[in-house]
N, C-alpha and C positions, 0 to 999 in steps of 0.2 A: 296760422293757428292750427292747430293738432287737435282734429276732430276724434280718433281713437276709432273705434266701434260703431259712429255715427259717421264719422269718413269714409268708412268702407261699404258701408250700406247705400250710406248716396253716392258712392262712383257707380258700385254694381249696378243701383236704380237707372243712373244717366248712359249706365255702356248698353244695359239689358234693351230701351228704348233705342239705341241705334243697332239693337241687333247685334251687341257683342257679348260673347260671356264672359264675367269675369268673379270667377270661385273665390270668397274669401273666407279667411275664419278666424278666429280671435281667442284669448285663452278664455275656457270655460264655455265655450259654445256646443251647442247638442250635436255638432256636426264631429265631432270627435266621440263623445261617446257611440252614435251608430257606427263609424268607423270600428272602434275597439268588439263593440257588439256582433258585426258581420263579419270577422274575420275570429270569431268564438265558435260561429257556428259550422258545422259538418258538413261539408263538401259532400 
């Protein structure tokens, strides 16, 4: 079954507890607009 958006959230939960990182992101998450936003701003 294809959890989407709720899949990824609970791997990252179960990897973060063993001490692993695992970055994810989904369309329309706030992690893409900071993206767009820090790479606007002046070096």
């Amino acid at each position: 079954m294809e959890l989407g958006v709720i899949g990824e959230r609970r791997r990252a939960v179960e990897l973060a507890s063993l001490g692993e990182d695992h970055p994810y992101s989904y369309p329309g998450d706030h992690f893409q607009t900071l993206a767009r936003s820090a790479k606007a701003l002046p070096a």
